[in-house]
Rosetta silent file (secondary structure, phi, psi, omega in degrees, C-alpha in Angstrom):
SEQUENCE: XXXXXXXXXXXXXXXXXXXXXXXXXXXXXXXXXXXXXXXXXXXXXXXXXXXXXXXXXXXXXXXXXXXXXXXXXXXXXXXXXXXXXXXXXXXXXXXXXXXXXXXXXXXXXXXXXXXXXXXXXXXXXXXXXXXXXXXXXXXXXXXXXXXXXXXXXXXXXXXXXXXXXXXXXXXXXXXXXXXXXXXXXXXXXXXXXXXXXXXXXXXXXXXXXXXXXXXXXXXXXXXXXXXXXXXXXXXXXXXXXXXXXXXXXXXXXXXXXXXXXXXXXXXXXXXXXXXXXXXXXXXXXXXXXXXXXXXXXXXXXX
SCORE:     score description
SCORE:     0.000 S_00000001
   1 L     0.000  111.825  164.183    0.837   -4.896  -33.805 S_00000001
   2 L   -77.157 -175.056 -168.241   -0.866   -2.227  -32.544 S_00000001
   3 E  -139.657  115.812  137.916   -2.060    0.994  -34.318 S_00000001
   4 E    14.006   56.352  176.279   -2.753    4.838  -34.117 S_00000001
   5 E   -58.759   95.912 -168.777   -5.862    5.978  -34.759 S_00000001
   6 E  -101.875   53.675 -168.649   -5.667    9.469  -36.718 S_00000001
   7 L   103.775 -124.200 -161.879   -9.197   10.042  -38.385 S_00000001
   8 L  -132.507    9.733  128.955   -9.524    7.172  -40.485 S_00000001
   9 E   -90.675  134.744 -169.588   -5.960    6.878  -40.445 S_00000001
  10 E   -96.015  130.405  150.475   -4.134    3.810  -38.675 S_00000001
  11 E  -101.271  161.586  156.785   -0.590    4.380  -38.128 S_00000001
  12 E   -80.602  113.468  155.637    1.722    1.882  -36.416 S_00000001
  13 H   -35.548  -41.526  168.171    3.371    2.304  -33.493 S_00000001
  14 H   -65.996  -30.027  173.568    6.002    1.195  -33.859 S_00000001
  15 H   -86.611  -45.111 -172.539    6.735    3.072  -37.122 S_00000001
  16 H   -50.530  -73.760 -161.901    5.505    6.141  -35.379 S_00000001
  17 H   -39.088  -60.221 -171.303    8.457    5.398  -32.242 S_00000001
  18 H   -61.826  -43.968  174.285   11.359    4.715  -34.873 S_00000001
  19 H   -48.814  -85.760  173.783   10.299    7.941  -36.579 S_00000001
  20 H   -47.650    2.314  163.093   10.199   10.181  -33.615 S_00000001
  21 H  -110.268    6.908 -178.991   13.089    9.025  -31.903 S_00000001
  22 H   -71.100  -42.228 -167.827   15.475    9.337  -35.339 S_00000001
  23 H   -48.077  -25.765 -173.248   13.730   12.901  -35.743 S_00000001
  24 H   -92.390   -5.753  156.913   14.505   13.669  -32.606 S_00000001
  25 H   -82.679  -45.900  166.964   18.002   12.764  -32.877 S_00000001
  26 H   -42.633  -61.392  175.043   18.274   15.081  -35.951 S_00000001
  27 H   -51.387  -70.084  152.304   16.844   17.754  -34.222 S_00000001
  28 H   -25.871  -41.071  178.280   19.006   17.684  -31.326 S_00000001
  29 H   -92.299  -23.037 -175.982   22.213   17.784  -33.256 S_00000001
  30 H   -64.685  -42.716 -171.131   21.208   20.407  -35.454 S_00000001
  31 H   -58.470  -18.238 -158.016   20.235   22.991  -32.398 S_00000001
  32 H   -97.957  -11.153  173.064   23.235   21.787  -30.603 S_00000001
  33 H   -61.545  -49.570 -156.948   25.209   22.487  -33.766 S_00000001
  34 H   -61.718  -51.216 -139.453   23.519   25.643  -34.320 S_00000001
  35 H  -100.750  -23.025  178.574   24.187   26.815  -30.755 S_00000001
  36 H  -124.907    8.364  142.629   27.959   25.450  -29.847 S_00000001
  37 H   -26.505  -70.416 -174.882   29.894   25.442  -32.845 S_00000001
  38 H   -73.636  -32.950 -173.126   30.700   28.668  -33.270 S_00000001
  39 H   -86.319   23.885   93.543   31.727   29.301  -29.646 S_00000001
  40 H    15.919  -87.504 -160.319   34.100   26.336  -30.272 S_00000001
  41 H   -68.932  -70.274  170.377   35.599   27.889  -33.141 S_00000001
  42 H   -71.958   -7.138  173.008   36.195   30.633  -30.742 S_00000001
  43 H   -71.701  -26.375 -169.035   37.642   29.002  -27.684 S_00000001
  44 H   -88.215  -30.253  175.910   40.045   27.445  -30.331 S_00000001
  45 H   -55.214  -82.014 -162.990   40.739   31.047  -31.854 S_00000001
  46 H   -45.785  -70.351 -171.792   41.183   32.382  -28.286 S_00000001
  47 H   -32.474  -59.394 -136.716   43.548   29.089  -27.096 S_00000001
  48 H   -79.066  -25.505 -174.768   46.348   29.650  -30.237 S_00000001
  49 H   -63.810  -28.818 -175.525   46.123   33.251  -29.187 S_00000001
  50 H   -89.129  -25.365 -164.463   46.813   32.874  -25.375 S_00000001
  51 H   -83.821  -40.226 -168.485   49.238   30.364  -26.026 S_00000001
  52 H   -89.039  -21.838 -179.847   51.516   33.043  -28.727 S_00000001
  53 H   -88.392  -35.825 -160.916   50.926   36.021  -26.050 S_00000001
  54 H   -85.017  -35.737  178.686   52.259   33.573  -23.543 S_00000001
  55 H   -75.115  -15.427 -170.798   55.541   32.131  -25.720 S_00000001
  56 H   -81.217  -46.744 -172.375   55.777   36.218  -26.571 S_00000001
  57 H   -85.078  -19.607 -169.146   55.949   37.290  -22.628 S_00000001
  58 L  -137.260   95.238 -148.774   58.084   34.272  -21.956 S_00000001
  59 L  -102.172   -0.149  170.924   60.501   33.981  -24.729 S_00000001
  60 L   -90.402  -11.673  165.715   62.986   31.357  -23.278 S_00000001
  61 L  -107.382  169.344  173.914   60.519   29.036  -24.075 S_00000001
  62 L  -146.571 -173.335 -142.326   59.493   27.796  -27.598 S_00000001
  63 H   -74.040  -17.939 -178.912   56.669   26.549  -29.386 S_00000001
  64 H   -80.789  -52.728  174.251   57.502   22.502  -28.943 S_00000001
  65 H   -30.869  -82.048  178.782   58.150   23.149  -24.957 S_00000001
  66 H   -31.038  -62.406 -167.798   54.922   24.652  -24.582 S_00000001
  67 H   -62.923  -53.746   72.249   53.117   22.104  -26.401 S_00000001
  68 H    80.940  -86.717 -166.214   55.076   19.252  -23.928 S_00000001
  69 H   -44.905  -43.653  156.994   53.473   21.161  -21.173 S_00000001
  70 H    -7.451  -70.848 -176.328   50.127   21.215  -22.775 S_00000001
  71 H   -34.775  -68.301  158.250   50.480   17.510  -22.120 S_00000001
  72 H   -36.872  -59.726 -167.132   51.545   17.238  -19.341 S_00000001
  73 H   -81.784    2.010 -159.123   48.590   19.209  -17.764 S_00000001
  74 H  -101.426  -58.415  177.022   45.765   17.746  -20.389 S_00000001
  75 H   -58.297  -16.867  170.251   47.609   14.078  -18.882 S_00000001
  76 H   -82.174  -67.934 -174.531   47.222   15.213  -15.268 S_00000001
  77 H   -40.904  -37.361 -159.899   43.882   16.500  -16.018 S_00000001
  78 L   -90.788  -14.964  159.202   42.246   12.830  -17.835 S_00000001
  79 L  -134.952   75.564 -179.586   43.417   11.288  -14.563 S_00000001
  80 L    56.461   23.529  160.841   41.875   13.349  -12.455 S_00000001
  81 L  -125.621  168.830 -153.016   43.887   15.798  -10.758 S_00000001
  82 L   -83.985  112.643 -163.959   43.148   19.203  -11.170 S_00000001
  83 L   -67.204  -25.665 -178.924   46.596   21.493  -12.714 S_00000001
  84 L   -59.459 -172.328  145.690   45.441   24.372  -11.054 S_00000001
  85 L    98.425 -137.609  142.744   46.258   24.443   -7.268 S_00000001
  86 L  -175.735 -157.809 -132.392   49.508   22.558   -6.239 S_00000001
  87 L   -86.371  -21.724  171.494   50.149   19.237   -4.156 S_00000001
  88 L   -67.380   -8.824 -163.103   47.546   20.441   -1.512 S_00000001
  89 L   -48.022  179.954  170.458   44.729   19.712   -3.187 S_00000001
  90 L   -83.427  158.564  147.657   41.786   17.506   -1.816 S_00000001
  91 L   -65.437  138.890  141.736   42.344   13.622   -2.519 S_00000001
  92 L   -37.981  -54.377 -159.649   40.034   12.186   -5.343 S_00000001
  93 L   -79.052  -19.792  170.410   40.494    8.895   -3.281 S_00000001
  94 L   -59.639  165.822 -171.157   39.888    9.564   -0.004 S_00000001
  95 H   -39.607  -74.566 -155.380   36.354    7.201    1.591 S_00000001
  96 H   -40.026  -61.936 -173.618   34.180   10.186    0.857 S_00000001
  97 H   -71.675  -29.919  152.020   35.234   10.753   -2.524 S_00000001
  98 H   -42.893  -22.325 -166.775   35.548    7.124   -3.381 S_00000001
  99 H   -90.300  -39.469  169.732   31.809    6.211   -2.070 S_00000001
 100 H   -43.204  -60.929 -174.104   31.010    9.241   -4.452 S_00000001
 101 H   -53.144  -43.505  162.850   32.832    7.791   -7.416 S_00000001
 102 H   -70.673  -16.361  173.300   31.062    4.230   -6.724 S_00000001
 103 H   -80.695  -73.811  129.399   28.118    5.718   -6.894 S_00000001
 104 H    40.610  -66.287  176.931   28.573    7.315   -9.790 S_00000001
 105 H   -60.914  -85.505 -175.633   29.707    3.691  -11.528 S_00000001
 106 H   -43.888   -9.073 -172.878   26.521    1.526  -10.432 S_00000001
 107 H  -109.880  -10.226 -171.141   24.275    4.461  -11.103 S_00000001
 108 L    85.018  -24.189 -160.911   25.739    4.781  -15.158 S_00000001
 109 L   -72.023  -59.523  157.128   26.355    8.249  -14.677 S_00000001
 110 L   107.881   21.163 -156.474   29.761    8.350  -15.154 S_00000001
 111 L   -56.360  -37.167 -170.451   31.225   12.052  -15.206 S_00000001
 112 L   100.973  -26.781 -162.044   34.504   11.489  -17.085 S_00000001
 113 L   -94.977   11.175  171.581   36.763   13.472  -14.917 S_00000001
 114 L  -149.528  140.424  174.720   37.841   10.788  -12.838 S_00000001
 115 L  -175.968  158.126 -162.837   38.475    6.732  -13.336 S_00000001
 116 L   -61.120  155.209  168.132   41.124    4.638  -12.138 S_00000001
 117 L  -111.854   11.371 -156.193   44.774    4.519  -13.276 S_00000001
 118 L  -114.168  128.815  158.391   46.050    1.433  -11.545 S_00000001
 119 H   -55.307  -46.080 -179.578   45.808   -1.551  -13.872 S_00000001
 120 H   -84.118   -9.988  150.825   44.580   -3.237  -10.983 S_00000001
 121 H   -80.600  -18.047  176.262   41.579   -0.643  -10.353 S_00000001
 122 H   -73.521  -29.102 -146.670   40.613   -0.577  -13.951 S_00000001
 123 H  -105.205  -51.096  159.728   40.005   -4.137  -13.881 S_00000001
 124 H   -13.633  -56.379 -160.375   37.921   -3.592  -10.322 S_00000001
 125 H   -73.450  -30.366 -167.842   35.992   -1.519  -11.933 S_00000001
 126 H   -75.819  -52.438 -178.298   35.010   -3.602  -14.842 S_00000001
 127 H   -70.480  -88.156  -96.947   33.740   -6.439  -12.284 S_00000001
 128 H   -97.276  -37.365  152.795   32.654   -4.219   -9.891 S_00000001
 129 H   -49.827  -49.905 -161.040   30.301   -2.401  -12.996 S_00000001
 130 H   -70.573  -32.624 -179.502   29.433   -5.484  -14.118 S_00000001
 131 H   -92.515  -22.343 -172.545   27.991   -6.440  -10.865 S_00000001
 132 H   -94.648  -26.911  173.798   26.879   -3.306   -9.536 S_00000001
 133 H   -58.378  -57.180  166.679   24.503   -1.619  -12.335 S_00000001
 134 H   -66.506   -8.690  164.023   22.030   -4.812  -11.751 S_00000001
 135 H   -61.445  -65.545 -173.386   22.440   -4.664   -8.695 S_00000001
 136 H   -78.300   -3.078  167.177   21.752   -0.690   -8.750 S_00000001
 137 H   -80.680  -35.336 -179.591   18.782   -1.493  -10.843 S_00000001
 138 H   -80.069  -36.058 -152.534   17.060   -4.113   -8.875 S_00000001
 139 H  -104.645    4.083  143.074   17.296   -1.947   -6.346 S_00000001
 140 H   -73.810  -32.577 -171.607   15.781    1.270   -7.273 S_00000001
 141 H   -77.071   -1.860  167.953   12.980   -0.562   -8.836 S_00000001
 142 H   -91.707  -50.819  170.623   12.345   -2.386   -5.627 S_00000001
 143 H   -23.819  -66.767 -169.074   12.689    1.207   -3.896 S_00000001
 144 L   -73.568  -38.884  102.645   10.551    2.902   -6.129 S_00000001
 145 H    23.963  -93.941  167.174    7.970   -0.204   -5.991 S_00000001
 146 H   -69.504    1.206  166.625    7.925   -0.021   -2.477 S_00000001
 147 H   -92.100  -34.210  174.092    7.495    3.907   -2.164 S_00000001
 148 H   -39.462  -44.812 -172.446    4.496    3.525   -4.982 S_00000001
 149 H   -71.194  -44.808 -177.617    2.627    0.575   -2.239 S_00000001
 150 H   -78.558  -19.592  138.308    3.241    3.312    0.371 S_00000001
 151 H   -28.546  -63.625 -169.069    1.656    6.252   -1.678 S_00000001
 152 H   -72.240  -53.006  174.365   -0.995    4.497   -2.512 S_00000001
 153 H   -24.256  -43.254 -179.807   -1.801    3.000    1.457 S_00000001
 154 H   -65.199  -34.905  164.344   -1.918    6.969    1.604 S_00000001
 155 H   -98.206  -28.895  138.483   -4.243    7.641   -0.332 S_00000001
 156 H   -22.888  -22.814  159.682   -6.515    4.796    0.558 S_00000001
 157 H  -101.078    1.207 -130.746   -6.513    6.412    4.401 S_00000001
 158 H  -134.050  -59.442 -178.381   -6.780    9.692    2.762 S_00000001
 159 L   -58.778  -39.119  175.222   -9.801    7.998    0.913 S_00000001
 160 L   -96.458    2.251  179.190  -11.352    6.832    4.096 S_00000001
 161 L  -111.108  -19.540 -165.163  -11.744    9.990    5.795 S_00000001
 162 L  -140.587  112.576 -178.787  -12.227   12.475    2.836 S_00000001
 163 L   -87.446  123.587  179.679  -14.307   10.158   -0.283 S_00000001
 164 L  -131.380   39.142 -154.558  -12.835   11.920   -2.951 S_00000001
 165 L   -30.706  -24.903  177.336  -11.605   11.194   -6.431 S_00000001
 166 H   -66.902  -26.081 -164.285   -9.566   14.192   -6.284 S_00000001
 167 H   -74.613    0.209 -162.728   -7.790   13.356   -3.261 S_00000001
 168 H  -108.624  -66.094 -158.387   -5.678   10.813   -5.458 S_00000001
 169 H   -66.858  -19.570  157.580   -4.154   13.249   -7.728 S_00000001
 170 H   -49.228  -48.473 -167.474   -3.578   15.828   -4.666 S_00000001
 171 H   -75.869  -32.578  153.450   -1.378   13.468   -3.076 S_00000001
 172 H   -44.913  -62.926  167.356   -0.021   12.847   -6.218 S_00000001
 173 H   -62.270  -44.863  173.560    0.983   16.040   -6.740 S_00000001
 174 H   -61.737  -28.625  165.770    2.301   16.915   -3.434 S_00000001
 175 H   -42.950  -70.687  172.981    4.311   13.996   -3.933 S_00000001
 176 H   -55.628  -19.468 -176.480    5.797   15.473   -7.305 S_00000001
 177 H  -109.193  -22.914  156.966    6.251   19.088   -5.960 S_00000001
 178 H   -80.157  -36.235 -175.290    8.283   17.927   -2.933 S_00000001
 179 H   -55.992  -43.305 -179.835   10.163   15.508   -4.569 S_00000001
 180 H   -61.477  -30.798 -172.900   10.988   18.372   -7.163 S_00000001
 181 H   -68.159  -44.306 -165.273   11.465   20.709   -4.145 S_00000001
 182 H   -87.970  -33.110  179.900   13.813   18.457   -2.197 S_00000001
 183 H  -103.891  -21.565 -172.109   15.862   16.866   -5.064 S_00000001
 184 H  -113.455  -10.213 -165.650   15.974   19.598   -8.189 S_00000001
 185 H  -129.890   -4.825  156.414   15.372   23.157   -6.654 S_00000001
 186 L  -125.480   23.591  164.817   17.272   23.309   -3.419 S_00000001
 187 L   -49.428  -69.865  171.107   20.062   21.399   -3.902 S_00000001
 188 L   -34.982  -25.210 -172.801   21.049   23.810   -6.655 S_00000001
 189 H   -70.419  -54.629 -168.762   21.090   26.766   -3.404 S_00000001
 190 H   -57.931  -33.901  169.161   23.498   24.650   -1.907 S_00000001
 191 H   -70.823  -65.750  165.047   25.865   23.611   -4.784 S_00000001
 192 H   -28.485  -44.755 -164.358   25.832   27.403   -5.402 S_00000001
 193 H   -94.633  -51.206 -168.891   26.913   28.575   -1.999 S_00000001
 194 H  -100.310  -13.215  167.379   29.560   26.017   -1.582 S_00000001
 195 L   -93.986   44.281  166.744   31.104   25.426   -5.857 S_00000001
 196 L    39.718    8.635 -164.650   30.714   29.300   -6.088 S_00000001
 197 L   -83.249  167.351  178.173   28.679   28.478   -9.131 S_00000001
 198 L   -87.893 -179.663 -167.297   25.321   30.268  -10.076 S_00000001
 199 H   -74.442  -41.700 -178.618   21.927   28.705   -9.463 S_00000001
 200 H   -33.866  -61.343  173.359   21.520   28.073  -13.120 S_00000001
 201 H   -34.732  -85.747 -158.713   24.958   26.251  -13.165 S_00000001
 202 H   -35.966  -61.223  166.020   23.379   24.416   -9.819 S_00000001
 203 H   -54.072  -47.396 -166.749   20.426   23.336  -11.486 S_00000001
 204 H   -84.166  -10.719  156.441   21.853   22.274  -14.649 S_00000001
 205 H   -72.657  -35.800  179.427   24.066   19.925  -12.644 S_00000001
 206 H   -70.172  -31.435 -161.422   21.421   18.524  -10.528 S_00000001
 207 H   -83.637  -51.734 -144.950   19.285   17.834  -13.457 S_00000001
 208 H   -78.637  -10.554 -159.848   22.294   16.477  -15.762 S_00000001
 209 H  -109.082  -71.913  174.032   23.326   14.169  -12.859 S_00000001
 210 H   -42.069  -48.457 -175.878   19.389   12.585  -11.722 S_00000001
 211 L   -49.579  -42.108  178.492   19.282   12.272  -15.284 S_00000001
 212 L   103.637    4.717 -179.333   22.194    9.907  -15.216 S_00000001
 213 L   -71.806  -42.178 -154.371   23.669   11.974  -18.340 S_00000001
 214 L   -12.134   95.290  161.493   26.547   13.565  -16.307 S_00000001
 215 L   -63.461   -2.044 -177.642   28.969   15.236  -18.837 S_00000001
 216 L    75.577    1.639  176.825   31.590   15.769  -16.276 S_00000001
 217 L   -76.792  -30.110  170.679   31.646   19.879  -16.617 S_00000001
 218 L  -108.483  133.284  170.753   30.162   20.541  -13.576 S_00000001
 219 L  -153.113  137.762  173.656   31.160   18.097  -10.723 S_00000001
 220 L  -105.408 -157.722 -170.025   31.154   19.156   -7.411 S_00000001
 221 L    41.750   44.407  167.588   33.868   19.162   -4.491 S_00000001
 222 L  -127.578   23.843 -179.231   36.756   19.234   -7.136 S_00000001
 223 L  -104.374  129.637  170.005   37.618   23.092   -7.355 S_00000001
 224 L   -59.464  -11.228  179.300   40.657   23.731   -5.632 S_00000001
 225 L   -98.677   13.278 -164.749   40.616   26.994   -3.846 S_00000001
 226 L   -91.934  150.203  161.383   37.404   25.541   -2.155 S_00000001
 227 L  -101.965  153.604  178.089   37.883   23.579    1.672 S_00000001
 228 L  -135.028  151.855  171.429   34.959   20.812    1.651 S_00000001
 229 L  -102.725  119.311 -132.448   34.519   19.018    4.501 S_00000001
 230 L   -64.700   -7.537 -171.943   34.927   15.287    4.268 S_00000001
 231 L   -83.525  -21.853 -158.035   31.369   14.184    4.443 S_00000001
 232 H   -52.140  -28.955 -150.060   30.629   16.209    1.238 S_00000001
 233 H  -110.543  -43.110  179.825   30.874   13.914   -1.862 S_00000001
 234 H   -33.590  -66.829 -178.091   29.430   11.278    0.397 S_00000001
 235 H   -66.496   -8.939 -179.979   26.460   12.925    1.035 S_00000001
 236 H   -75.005  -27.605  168.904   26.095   13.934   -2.381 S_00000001
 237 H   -76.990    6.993  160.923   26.127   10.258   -3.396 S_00000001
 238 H   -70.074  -66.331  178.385   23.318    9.781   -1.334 S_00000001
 239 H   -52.985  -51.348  170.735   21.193   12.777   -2.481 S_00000001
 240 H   -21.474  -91.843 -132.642   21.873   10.399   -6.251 S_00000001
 241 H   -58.864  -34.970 -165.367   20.674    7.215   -4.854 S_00000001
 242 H  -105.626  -10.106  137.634   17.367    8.827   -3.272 S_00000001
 243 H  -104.283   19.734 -176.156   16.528   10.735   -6.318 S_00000001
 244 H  -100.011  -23.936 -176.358   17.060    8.929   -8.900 S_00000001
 245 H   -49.112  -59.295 -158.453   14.906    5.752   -5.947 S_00000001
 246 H   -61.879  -46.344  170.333   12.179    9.207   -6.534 S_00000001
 247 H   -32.793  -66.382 -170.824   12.675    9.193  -10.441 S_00000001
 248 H   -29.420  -44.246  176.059   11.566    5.484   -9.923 S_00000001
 249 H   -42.016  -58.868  177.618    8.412    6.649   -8.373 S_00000001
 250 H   -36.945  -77.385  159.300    8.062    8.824  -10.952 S_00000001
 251 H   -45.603  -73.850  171.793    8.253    6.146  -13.483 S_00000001
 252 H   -17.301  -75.086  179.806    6.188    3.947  -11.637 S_00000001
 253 H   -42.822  -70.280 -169.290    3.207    6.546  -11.539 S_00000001
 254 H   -32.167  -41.423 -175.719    4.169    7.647  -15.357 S_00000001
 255 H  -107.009    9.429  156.428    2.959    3.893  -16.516 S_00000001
 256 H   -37.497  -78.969 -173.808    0.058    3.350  -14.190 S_00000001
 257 H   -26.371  -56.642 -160.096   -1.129    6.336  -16.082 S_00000001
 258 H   -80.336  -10.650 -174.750   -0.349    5.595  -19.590 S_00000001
 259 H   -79.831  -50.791 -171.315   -1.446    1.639  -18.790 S_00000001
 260 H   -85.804   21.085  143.873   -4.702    2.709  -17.785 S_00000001
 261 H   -80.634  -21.113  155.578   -5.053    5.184  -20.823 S_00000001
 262 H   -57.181  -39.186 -152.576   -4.258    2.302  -22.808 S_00000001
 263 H   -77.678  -58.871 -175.016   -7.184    0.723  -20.813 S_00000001
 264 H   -81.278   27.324  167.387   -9.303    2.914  -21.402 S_00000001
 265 H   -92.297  -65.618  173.951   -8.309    3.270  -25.421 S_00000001
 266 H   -82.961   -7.426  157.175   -9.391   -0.136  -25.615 S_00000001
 267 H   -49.884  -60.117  174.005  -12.406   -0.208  -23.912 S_00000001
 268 H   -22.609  -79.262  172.654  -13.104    2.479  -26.317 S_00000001
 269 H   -39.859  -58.384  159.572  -12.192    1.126  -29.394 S_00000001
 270 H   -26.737  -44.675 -171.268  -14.403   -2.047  -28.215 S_00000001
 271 H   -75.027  -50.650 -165.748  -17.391   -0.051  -27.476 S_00000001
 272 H   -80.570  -67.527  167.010  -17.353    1.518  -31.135 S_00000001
 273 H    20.240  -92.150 -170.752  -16.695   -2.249  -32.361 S_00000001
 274 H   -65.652  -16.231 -169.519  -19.627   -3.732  -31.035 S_00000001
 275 H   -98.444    9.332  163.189  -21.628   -0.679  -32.159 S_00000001
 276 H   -74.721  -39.841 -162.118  -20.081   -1.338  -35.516 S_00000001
 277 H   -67.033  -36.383 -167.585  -21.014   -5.018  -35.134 S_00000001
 278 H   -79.368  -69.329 -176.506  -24.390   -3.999  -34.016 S_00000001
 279 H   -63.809  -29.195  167.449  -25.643   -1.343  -36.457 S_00000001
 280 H   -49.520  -55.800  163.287  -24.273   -3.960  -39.338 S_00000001
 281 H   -87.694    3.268  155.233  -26.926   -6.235  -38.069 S_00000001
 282 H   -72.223  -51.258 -176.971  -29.557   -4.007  -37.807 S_00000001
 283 H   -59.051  -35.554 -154.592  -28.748   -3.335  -41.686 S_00000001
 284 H   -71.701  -77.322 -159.544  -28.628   -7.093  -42.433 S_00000001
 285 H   -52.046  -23.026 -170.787  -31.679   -7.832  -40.960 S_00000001
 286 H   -66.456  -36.690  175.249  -33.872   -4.613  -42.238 S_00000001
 287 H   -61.802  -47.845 -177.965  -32.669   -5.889  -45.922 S_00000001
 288 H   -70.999   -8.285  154.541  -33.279   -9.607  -45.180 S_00000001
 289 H  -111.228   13.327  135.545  -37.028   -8.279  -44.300 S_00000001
 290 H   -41.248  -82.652 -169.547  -36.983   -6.203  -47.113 S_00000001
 291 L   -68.922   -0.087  178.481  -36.498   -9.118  -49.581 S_00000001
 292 L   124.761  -13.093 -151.465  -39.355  -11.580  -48.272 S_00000001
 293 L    84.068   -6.585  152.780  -37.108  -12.708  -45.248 S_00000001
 294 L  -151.191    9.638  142.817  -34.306  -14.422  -47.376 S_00000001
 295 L    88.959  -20.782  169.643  -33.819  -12.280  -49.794 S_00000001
 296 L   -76.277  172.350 -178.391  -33.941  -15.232  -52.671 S_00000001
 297 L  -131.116   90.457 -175.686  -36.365  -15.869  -55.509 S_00000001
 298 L   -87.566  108.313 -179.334  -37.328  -19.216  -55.897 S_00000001
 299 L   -70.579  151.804  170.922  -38.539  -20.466  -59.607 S_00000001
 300 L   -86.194  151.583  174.586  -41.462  -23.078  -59.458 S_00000001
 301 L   -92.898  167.603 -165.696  -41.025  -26.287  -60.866 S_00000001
 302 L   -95.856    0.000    0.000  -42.611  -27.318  -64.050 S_00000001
């Protein structure tokens, strides 16, 4: 098991890990408590309110109708089409938005706001999950793998014209600041300009999506007063697959580093070792010539 070094205190790792990720579940729900309770509390305040102005302007209705309707559109909404709008809508189902929606499966993410309703697509899906997350696994980590060997090839000709230690983490970095450039910060322009949403929104979708978290609040090419063009959700499952392949990268890099800080942890730790081992037997011996050279007292016999 390894251990911590604090001072001259050893922690575990392992104790350390289980601490910090419960704390960090605790921590999480309280801020998230803190910060979206109350406007909760008020969306639900607001609903009973809108709903009693609305049986008040339209008085041929009553409060069990209404509630019916509720239903109705909360049951349209969980499978997937959108109440606003009318019959014109985009499909969910057409190729684009299906190749989205597979991506989506095989990638974990998972948005919520759409999944089949056909007995015979749920059960697709289950095989088609079952087969496709390993699948989508092997195959960023082969991706990401094979963009790491070509990184490095780069800096190794990089290496032979300019000898440099530095020259590794420049490339390294330009790596990480395009990747960020190309998959998290101008996406978000684009997702802006065509969901009408702000950049913030755009960002917090982009990130919530690469992450592989994807609550389903923001999704794009499902608002109805929008025209999309048919390629859109395609290409958006694309922009997935090739940044979460750059997350891989990411990863990849993330444990060189921490393996060789391990490496060099235990070199360390080695180093003071032997000079533990070593200054011990400098004490031994200065005592054992201290005492005569064996340190006993022999009585003569009589």
């Amino acid at each position: 098991m390894s251990y911590l070094k604090v001072g001259r205190l050893e922690v575990s790792w392992s104790a350390l890990l289980i601490l910090s990720y419960v704390v960090y579940l605790f921590v999480g729900a309280a801020v998230f408590q803190a910060l979206e309770k109350q406007a909760e509390n008020d969306t639900r305040k607001q609903f009973q309110v809108d709903k009693l102005v609305f049986l008040r302007n339209y008085t041929c209705l009553d409060v069990e109708a209404l509630e019916r309707f509720v239903e109705v559109i909360m049951d349209a909404w969980e499978k997937g089409v959108n109440p606003s709008g009318n019959s014109t809508n985009p499909s969910n189902w057409d190729f684009s938005s299906s190749f989205f929606f597979a991506g989506t499966v095989i990638t974990t993410i998972g948005y919520g706001n759409l999944s089949p309703s056909t007995i015979s697509g749920q059960i697709f899906c289950v095989f088609y999950a079952l087969f496709g997350i390993p699948l989508n696994v092997v195959f960023l980590n082969h991706l990401g793998k094979v963009l790491t060997v070509h990184l490095g090839r780069l800096d190794q000709r990089i290496l032979t014209l300019v000898k440099h230690r530095a020259i590794k983490i420049l490339t390294n970095s330009i790596f990480l600041m395009s990747g960020t450039l190309l998959f998290l910060i101008l996406p978000p322009v684009l997702f802006s300009f065509v969901e009408g949403w702000t950049y913030g929104q755009g960002f917090y979708y982009a990130f919530i999506t690469l992450s592989t978290i994807g609550f389903g609040d923001y999704v794009i090419g499902t608002n109805p007063r929008n025209q999309y063009i048919s390629i859109y959700r395609g290409l958006a499952a694309l922009w997935i697959i090739f940044g979460l392949a750059w997350l891989a990268v990411l990863f990849n890099l993330g444990a060189g580093v921490v393996e060789k800080v391990a490496e060099m942890r235990r070199r360390r730790d080695s180093i003071e070792e032997d000079k533990t081992t070593e200054e011990d037997l400098d004490q031994g011996a200065s005592q054992y010539s201290d005492y005569g050279g064996t340190g006993l007292t022999v009585a003569p016999q009589p």
